[in-house]
Structure formats: C-alpha cells, structure tokens
N, C-alpha and C positions, 0 to 999 in steps of 0.2 A: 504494500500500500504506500501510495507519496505520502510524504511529508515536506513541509514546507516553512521555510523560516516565515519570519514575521516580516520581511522586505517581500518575498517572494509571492505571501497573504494580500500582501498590501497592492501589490501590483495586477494579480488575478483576479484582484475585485476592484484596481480604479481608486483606490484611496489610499492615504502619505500611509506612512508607519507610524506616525505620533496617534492616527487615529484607530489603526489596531489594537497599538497600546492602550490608548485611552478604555475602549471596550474590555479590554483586559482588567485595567483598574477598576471600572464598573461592574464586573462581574459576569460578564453576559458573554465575555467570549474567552474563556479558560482554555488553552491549549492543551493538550493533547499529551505534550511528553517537553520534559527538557534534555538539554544534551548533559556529556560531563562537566562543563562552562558554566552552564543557567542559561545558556541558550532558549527561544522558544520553538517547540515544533508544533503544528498544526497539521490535523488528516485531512483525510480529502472529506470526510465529516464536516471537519471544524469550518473546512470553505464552503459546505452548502449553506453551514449556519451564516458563515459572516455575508455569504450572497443575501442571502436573507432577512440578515439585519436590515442592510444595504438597502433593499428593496423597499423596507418598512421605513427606512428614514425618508427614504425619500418621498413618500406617502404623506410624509407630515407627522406622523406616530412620534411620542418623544422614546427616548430610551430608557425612560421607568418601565413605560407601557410596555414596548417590547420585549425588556426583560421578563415579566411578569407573564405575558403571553408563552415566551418560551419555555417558560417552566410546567405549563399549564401539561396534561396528559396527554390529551388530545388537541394541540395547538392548530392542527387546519380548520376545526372547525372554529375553533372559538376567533381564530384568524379574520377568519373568512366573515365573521360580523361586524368586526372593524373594521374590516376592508369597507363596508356598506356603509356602516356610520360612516367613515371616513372621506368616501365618497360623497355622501348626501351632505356632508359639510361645504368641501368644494365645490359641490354644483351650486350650493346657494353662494357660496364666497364670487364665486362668477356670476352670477346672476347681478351681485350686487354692484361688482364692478362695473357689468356690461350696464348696470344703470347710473354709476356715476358716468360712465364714458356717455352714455345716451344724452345724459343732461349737461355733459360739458359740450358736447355740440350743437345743442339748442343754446347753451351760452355762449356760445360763437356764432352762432345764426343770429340770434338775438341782439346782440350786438354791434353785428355789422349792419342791423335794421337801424339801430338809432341813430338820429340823427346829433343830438345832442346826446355825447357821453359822459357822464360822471356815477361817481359812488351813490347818489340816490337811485342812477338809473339802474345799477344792479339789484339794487331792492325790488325795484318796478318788475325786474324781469326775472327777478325769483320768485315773487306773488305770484306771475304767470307761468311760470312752467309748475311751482306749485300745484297749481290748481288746475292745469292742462286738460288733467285726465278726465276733471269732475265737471269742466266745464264741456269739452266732449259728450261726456253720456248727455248731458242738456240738450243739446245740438243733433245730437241721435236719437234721442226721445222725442224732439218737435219732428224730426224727418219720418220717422217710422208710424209717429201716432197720422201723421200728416198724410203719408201715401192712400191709404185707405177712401180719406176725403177726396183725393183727387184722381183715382181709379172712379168714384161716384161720378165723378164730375163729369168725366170724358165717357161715362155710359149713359148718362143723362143727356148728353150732347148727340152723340151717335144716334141714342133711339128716337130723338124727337127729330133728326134729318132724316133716317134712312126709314122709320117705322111711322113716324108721326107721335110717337108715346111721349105728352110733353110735362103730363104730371110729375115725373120722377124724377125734372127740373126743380121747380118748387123745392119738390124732396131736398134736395142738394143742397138751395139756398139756406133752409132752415140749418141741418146740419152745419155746414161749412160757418155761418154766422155763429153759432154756439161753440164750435169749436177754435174760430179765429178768438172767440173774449177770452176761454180758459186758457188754451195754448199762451195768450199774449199774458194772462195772470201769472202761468207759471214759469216764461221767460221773465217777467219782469221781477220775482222772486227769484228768483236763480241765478242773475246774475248782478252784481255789481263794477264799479269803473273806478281806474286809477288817474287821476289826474294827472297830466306833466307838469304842472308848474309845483306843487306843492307836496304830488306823490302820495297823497294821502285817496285810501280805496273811498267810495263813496257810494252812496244811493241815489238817482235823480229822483223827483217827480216821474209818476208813470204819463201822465201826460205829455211831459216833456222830450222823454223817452221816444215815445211813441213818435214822437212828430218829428223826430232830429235826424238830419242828415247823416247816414253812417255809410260804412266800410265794410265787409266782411267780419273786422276783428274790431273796427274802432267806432263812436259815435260824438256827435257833435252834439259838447253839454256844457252846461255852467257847474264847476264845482263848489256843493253846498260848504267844504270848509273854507277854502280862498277867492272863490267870487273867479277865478280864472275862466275861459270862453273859450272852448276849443274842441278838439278832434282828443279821447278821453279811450282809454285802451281796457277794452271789456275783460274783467275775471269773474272768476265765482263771487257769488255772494255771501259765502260763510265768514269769508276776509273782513269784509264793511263791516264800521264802528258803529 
C-alpha cells in the first residue's frame, strides 16, 4: 500500500503543507504511521479522507462540522444532509445576491434617468425601487380586472353591427361606469407621489389627480408639503405620511 509524506498529501490534494499540518493539529486528519525520525506517513486511506475534507471545505462546512461528521458511523449519510442544508443555504445566498445585483442596476438605470443628481435623489429612487414590486401588482390588478370590461365592450360592438343586438351596449355602459369609479378608488389608494423639489412622498387630492397631466410613471401635481408645481414620480402609497 503507498504511503505518503505530508508534502506528497499536500500536493495530491492541491493544498500547502502548513494546511495538512494544521488538520493534523485539529485532529481530523491523524496519519497513519511515523517513520524512525517522527516523520508523517499517510495511506492511501488517509488521502480519501483529506480529499474529503477538501471537498467539504470547500462546500462552506467549517472544520468542527466536518470533524464531527467524520467521526459519525455512518458518515454518507448523515453527509449527504448537509450536503442539502448546505446547498439550500447557497441557493438563497444567490438568490440574495442576484437581488442586490438586480437592484444595483435599476440604481444605474435610475440614475442615469435623472436629470438632476444629488443625495436626496437616491432616496427618491430607493422609495421607488422599494416599492417597485407593490406598485406592479397595482398596475396588474387594474389591467387584469380591466380586460374582462373590455372583451364586453368589443362584443357589444360587434353584435349590434353585425347582429343588430344593441341592448348589450347599454349593458357595457353600466358596467364599465361602475367599474371606471372603483378601479379609479383603488388606484387612487394605492398609490402615492414623490415630489422633486422637497422629496417628501405625498397624497394629492383625488380630484386633482384625476385631472392632471401624466406620464406612464409620473403626474403633474402640486405638492401638499412644499406648494412645488410639477411633473411628481408615482410610488406606493404605504410610503405617504
């Protein structure tokens, strides 16, 4: 059977000799044999284990854990659950990453949007990615409850050109009226506006609201804290004071 010094360990598995030793010191990887010197010798045993070790460090596992694992009877299995924990740790740790990375490139988008840059305007556009997600399902809840009204609409059209059936106009009107005051209730609850001049989130007037020139994302308001006059960057409304 080989044996093998503690350089020869060390090179077979990819790692110094200070780190052999160290595992020696620790206990977890006791060789095999010394020579008449005090030399160390290690089996070809001793190299599945230090592959092993190897393996598990670099998994993330500290070297308590692993020692304790190896001592264990039946070490594959009880392995082999750590493996999984250890896993499902990583996959969230990436997870988490891939969402600050997500959000430091909407803070690059975002920024290269404004026109005017300063340290209030990071606030403004952490409010907004903030609350990105919540103002989305808003945005998807008027679209989705909305289709329905407008599938009505375009069959109430069709049958009273191509059928004459002109009742089911009417129908539509009712509907679509009742559904234009709640839908605009529950946009105008759901969301609120960040000013630029003062950056402070805010709630218009629903009247106002309603009447004001907008954008996609932005609307032309007076903001209730600073009296400023302008083009006002929509978020959620859980923000507003």
């Amino acid at each position: 059977m080989s044996q093998y010094t503690t350089g020869e360990l060390a090179k077979a598995c990819g790692v110094t000799v200070r780190t052999v030793q160290f595992y020696d010191q620790k206990g977890i990887l006791i060789p095999s044999a010394l020579t008449e010197g005090g030399r160390r010798l290690y089996s070809e045993d001793d190299l599945k284990r230090m592959k092993i070790i190897c393996f598990l460090r670099d998994t993330g596992l500290s070297l308590d854990t692993i020692g304790k694992l190896l001592e264990e009877e039946d070490p594959g299995s009880v392995i082999s659950i750590f493996l999984e924990q250890q896993e499902q740790v990583l996959r969230e740790e990436i997870g988490e990453r891939q969402e600050q990375m997500n959000r430091l490139e909407e803070l690059k988008k975002e920024i290269k949007n404004t026109a005017t840059f300063s340290i209030d305007s990071i606030g403004d556009i952490a409010t907004i990615m903030e609350n990105k997600k919540r103002l989305s399902a808003v945005h998807r809840n008027m679209l989705l409850t909305g289709l329905p009204v407008s599938i009505l609409q375009w069959a109430a059209i069709l049958l009273w050109i191509f059928k004459g059936i002109w009742w089911l106009f009417p129908v539509w009107a009712i509907v679509a009226i009742i559904y234009g005051v709640t839908i605009s209730r529950y946009y105008y609850r759901s969301v609120a506006y960040i000013c630029p001049q003062c950056h402070e989130v805010f709630k218009p007037a629903f009247k106002e609201m309603f009447w004001a020139r907008h954008t996609p994302k932005t609307r032309k308001l007076t903001c209730v804290k600073c009296g400023h006059h302008g083009y006002c960057v929509e978020t959620w409304a859980g923000t507003a004071k």
